[in-house]
VOFI-252303 format. One line per 5 residues: their letters; for each residue x, y, z of N, C-alpha, C. Coordinates in steps of 0.1 Angstrom, whole numbers, plus 5000, padded with zeros to 4 digits. Example, Ala and Ser with C-alpha at 12.3 -4.5 7.8 and 13.67 -1.06 7.14 Angstrom:
as = 5132/4943/5078/5123/4955/5078/5132/4967/5078 ~ 5128/4978/5071/5137/4989/5071/5129/5000/5079
This chain:
xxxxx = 5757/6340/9518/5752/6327/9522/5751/6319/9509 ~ 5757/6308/9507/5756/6302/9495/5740/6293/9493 ~ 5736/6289/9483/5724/6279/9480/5730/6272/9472 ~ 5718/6256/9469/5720/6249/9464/5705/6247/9456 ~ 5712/6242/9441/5699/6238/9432/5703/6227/9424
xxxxx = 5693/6224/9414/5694/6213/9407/5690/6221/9392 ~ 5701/6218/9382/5694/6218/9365/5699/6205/9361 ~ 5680/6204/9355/5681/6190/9352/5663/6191/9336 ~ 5667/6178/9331/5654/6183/9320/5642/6179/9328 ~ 5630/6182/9326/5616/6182/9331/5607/6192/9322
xxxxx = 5600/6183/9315/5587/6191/9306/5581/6195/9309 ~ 5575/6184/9323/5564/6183/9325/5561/6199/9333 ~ 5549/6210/9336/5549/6219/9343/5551/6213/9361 ~ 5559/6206/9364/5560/6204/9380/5561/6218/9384 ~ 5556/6221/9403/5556/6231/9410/5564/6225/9422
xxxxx = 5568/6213/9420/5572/6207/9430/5573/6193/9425 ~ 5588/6181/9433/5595/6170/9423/5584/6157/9429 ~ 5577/6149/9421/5570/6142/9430/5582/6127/9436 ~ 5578/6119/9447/5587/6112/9450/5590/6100/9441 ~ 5602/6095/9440/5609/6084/9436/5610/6092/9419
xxxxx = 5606/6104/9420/5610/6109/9405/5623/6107/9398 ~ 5630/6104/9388/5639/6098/9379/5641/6116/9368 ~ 5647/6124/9365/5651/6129/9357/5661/6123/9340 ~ 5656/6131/9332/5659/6127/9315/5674/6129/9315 ~ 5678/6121/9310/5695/6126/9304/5693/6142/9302
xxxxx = 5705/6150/9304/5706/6161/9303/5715/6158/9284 ~ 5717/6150/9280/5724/6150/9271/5735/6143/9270 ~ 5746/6132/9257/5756/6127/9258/5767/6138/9269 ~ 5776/6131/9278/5784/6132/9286/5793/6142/9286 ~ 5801/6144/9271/5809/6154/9264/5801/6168/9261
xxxxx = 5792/6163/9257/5783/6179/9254/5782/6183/9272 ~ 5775/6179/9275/5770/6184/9289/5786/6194/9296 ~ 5792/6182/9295/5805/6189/9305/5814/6200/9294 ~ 5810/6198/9283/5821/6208/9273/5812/6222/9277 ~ 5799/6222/9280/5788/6238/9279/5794/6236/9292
xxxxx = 5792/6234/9301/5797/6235/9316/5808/6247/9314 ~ 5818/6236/9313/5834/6245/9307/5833/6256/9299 ~ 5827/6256/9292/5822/6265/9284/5817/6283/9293 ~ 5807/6276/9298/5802/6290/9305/5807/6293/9317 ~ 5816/6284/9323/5823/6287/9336/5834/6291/9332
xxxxx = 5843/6291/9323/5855/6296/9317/5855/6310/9314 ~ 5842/6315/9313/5835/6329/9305/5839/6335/9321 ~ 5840/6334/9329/5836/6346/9344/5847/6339/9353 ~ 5857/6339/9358/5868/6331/9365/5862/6335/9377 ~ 5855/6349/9381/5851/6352/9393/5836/6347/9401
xxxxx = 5832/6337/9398/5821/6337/9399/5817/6330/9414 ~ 5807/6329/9419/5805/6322/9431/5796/6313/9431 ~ 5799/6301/9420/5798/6290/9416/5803/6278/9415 ~ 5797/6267/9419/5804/6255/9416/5788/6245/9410 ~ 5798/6238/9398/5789/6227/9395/5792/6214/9390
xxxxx = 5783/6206/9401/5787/6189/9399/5779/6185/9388 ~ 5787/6180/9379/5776/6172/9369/5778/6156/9374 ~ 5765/6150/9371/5763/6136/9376/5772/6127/9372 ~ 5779/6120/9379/5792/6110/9380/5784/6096/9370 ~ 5795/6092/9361/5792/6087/9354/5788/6067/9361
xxxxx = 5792/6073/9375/5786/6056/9380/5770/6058/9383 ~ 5767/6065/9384/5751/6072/9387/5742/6068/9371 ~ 5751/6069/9359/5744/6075/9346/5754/6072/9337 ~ 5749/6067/9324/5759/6070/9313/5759/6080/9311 ~ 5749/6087/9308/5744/6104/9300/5741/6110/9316
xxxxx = 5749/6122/9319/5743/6129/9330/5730/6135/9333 ~ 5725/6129/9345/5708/6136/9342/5707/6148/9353 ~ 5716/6156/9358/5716/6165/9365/5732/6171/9365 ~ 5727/6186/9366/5742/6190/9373/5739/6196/9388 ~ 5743/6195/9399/5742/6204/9409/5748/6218/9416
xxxxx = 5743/6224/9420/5753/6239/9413/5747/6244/9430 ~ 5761/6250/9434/5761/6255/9448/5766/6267/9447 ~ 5763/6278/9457/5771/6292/9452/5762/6302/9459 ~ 5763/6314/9448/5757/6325/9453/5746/6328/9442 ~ 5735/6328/9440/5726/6332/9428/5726/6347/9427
xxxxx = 5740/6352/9422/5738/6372/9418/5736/6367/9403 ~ 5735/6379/9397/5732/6381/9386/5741/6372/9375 ~ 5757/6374/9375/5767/6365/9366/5764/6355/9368 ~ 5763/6350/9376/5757/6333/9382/5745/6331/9379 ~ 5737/6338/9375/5720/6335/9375/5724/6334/9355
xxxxx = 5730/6343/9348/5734/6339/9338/5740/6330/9335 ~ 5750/6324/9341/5753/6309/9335/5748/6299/9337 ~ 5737/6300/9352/5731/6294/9348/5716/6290/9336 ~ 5713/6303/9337/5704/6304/9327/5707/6302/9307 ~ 5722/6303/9312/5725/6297/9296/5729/6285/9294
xxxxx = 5730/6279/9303/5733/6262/9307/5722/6258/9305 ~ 5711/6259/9312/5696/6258/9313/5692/6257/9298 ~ 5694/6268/9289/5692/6270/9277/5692/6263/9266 ~ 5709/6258/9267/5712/6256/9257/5712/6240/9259 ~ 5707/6231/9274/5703/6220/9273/5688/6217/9274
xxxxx = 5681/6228/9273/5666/6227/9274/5662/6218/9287 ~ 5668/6227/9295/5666/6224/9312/5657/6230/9322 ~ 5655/6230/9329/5648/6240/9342/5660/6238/9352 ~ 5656/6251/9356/5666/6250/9377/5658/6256/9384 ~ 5659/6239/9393/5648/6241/9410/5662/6244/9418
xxxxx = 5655/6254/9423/5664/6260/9441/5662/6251/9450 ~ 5669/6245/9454/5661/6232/9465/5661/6242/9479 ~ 5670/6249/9480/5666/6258/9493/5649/6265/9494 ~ 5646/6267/9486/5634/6276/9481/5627/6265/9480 ~ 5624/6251/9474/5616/6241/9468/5609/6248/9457
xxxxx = 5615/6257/9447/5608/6258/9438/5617/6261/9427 ~ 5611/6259/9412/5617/6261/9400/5616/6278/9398 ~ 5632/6282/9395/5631/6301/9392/5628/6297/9380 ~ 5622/6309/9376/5616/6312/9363/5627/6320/9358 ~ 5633/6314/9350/5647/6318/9339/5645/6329/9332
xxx = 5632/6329/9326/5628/6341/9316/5632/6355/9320 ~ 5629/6358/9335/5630/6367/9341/5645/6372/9346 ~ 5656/6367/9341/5670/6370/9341/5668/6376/9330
């Protein structure tokens, strides 16, 4: 069964998105989608897909959305995506932010 989440930046400790909430640039447009490519190129088998925000939405993308299967390879790219743009990822199936540390 696939899910769907959101990585996107948030400092703040949220447990939950409050409404009309607005998310930070995830970073200039090239970065964002070059780590994308990056870590999706690493695993050709994976059971993942990820939209980064269209640039009519955003100059600088402020989210990617990532649908799939959350096993372990997948919980890794996401968690080095997450990483290396100093991001969080909320499960919107779950309504809650995984705690990354724990991969």
């Amino acid at each position: 069964m696939s899910s769907i989440g959101l990585i996107f930046v948030e400092k703040r400790e949220l447990q939950e998105l409050p409404q009309n909430w607005v998310p930070m640039p995830l970073g200039p447009r090239p970065l964002v989608q070059n780590l994308v490519e990056k870590f999706l190129s690493q695993n050709e088998h994976l059971e993942l897909h990820l939209t980064i925000e269209g640039e009519e939405e955003s100059a600088d993308p402020r989210t990617i959305s990532v649908s799939g299967v959350w096993g372990v390879e997948e919980m890794l790219v996401i968690t080095s995506i997450c990483s290396a743009l100093g991001a969080r990822f909320y499960d919107a199936e779950s309504g809650e932010f995984l705690d990354l540390n724990d991969i």
